[in-house]
DRENDO-1510 file (C-alpha; in Angstrom, 1 decimal, always signed):
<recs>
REC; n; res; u; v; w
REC; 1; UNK; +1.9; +34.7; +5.8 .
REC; 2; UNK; +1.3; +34.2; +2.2 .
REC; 3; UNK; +2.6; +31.5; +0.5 .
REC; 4; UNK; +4.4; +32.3; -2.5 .
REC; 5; UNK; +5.0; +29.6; -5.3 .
REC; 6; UNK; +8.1; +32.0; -6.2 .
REC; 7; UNK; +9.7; +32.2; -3.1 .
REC; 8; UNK; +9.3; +29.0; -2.5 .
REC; 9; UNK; +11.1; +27.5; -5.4 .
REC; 10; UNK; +13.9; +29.9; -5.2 .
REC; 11; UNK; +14.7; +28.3; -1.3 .
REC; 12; UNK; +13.8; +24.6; -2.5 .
REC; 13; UNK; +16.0; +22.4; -5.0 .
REC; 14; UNK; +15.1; +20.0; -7.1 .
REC; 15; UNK; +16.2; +17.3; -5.0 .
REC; 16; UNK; +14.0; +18.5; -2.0 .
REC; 17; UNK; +11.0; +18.0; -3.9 .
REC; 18; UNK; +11.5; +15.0; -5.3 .
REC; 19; UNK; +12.7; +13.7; -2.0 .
REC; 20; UNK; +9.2; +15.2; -0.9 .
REC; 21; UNK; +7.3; +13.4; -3.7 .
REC; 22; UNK; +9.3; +9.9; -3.3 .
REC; 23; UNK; +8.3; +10.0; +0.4 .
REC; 24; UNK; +4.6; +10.5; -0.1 .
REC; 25; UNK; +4.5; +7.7; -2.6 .
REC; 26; UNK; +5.9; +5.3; -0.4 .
REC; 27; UNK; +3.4; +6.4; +2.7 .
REC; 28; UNK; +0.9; +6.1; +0.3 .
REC; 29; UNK; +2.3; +2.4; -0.7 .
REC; 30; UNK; +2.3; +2.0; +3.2 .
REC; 31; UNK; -1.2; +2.6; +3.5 .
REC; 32; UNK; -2.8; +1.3; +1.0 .
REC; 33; UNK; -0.6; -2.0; +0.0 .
REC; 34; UNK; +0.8; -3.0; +4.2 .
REC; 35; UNK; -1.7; -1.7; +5.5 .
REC; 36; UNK; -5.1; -2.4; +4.0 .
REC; 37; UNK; -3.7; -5.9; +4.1 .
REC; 38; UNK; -3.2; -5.6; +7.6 .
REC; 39; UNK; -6.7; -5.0; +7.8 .
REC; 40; UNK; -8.3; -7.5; +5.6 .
REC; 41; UNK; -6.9; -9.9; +8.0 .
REC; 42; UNK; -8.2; -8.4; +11.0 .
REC; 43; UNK; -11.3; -8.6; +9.4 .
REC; 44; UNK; -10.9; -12.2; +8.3 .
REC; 45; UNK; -10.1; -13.3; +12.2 .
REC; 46; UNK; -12.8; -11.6; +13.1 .
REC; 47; UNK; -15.2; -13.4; +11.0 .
REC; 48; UNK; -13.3; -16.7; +11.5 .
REC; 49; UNK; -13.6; -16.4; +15.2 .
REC; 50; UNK; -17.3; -15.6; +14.9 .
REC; 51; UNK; -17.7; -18.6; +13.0 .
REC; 52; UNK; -16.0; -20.5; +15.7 .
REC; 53; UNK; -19.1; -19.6; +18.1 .
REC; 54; UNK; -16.3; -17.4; +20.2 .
REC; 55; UNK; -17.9; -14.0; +21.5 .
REC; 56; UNK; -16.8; -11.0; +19.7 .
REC; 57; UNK; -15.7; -8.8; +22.7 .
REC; 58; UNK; -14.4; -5.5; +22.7 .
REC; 59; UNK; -11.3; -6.9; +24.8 .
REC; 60; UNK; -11.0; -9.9; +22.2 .
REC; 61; UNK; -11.2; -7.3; +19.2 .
REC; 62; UNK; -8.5; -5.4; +21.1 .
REC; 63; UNK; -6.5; -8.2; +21.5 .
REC; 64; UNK; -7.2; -9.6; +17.8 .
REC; 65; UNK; -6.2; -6.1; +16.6 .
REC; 66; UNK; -3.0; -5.4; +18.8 .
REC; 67; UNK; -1.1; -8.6; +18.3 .
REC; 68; UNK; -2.1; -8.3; +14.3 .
REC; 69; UNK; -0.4; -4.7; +14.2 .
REC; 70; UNK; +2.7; -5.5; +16.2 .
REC; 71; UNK; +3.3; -8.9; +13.9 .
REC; 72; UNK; +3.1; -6.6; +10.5 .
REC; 73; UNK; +5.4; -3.5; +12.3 .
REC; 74; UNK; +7.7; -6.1; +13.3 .
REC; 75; UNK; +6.9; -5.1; +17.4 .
REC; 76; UNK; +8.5; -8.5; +18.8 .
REC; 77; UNK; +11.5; -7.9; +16.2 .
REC; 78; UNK; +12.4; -4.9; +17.6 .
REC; 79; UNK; +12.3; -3.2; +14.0 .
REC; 80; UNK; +9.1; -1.1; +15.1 .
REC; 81; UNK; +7.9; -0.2; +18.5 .
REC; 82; UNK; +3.8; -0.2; +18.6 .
REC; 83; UNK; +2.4; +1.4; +21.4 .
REC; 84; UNK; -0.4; -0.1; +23.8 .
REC; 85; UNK; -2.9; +2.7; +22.4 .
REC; 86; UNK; -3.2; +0.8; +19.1 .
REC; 87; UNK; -5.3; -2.1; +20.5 .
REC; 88; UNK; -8.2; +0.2; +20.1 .
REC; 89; UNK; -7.6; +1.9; +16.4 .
REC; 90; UNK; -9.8; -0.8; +14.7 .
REC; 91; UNK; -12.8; +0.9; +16.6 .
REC; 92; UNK; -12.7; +3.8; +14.5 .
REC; 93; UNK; -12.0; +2.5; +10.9 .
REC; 94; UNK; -14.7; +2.2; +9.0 .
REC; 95; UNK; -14.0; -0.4; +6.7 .
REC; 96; UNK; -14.5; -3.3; +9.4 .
REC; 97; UNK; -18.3; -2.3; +9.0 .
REC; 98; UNK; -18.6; -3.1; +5.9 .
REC; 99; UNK; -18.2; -6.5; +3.7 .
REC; 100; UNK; -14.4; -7.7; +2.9 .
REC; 101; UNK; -12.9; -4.8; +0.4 .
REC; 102; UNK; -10.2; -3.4; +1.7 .
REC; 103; UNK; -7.9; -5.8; +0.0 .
REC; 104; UNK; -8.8; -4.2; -2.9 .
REC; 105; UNK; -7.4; -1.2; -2.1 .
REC; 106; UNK; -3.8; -3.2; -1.6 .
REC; 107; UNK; -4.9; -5.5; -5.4 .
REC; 108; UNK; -5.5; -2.0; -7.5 .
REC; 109; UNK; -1.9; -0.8; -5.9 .
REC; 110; UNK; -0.1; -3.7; -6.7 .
REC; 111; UNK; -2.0; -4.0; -10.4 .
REC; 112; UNK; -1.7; -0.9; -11.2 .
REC; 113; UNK; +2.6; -1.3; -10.0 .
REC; 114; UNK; +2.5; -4.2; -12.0 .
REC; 115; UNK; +1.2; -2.7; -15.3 .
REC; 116; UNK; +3.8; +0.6; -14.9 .
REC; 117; UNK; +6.5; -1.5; -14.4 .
REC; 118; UNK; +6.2; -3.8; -17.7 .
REC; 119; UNK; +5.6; +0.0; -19.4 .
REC; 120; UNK; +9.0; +1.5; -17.7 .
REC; 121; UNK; +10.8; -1.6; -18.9 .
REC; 122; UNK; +9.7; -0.8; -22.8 .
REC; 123; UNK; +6.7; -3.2; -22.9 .
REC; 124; UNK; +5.0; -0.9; -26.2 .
REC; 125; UNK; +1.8; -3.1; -25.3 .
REC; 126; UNK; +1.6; -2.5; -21.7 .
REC; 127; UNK; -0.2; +1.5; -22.6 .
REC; 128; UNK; -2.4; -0.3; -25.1 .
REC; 129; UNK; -3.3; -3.0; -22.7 .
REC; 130; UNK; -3.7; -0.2; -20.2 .
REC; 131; UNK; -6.0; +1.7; -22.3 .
REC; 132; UNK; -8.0; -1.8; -23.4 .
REC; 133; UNK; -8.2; -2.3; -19.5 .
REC; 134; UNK; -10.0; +0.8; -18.8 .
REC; 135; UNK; -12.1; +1.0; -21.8 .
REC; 136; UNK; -13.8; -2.6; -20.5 .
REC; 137; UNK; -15.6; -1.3; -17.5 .
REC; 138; UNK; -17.0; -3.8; -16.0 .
REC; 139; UNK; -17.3; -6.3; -19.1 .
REC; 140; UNK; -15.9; -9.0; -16.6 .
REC; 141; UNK; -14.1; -9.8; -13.2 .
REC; 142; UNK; -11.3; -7.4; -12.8 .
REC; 143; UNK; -8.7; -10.4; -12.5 .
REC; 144; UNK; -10.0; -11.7; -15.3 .
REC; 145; UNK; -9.8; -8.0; -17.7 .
REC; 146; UNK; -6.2; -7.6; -15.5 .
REC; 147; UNK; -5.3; -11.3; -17.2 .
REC; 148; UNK; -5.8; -10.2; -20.6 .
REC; 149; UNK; -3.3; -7.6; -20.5 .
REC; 150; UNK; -0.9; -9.6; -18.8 .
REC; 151; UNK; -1.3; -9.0; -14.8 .
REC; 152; UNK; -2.4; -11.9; -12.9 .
REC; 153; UNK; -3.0; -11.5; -10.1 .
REC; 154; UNK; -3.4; -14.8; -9.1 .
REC; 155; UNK; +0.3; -15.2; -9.4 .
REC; 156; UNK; +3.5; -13.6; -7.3 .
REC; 157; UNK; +4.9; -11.4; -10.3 .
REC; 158; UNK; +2.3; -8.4; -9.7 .
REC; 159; UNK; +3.4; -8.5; -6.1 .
REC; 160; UNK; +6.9; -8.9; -7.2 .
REC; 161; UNK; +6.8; -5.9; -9.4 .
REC; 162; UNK; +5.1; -4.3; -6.3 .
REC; 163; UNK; +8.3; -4.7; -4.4 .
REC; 164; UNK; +10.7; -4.0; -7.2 .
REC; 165; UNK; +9.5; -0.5; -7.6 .
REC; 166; UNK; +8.8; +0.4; -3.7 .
REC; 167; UNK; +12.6; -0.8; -3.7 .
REC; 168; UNK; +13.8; +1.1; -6.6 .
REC; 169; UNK; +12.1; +4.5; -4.9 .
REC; 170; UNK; +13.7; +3.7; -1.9 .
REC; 171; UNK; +16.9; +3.5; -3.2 .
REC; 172; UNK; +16.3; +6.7; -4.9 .
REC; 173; UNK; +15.3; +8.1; -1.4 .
REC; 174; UNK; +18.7; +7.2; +0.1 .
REC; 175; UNK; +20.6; +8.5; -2.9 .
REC; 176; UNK; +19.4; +11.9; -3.1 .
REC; 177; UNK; +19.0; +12.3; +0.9 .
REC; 178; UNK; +22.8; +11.2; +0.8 .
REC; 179; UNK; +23.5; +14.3; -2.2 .
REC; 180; UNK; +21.5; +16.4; +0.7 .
REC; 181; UNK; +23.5; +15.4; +3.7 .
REC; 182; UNK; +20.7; +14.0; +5.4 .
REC; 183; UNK; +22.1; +10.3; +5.1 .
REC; 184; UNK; +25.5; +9.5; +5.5 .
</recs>
């Protein structure tokens, strides 16, 4: 079967698609702000523990890597149920190979949050500082560039703004799934 952009938009509504949209940003928050954190410190107990002189086991990695998982999904809470098959999911991630930067995968999220927010709330500088931002390369550190056009990131307010917005699209989420029927 074809798909047809046509027939598709006569069966969808507006609301479906942004619903659609607003629920791939926030998986895509999920995975790269939670979860690249998640693994930058799995990756610093495993160098900590190295350091310690403790064997790096594949049962210790397992262990390391389980109990980290089920502390950020909330497993002992009861909010999220993680399964024993996740012990062994850091074995095929990449990123533990190589040297410490998947928390900048989360850092460019929550900068890049930061500097949208102070443009949605009016800031006129916040495009300019945007723009100056981009058009410095790599003239300097990046939290050093980000603190010229007021995000430091050094300081909670990026991570703040961060939350504010994931929490603004949520509650967008639950407003139009409730116009839909699909939350009551």
């Amino acid at each position: 079967m074809r798909f047809s952009l046509r027939r598709w938009h006569r069966h969808s509504t507006r609301d479906e698609v942004r619903l659609s949209l607003l629920g791939n940003y926030l998986d895509n928050a999920r995975a790269t702000v939670f979860r690249q954190v998640e693994f930058a410190e799995f990756e610093l107990k495993i160098h900590e523990t190295a350091e310690e002189g403790t064997a790096l086991t594949g049962d210790l990695l397992n262990s390391l890597y389980a109990g980290i998982a089920r502390e950020y999904y909330g497993h002992e809470k009861g909010i999220c149920v993680v399964d024993e098959e996740i012990e062994s999911e850091w074995t095929y991630i990449p990123h533990f190979y190589y040297n410490f930067y998947v928390y900048q995968y989360a850092t460019s999220f929550t900068a890049s949050a930061a500097l949208s927010e102070k443009a949605l709330a009016g800031d006129t500088d916040a495009i300019a500082g945007y723009l100056e931002l981009l058009s410095a390369g790599g003239s300097d550190y990046p939290i050093e560039l980000l603190k010229k056009v007021g995000v430091d990131m050094t300081a909670p307010q990026a991570l703040e703004a961060t939350m504010i917005q994931l929490n603004r699209v949520m509650d967008e989420i639950e407003k139009i799934a409730s116009r839909l029927g699909i939350l009551r």
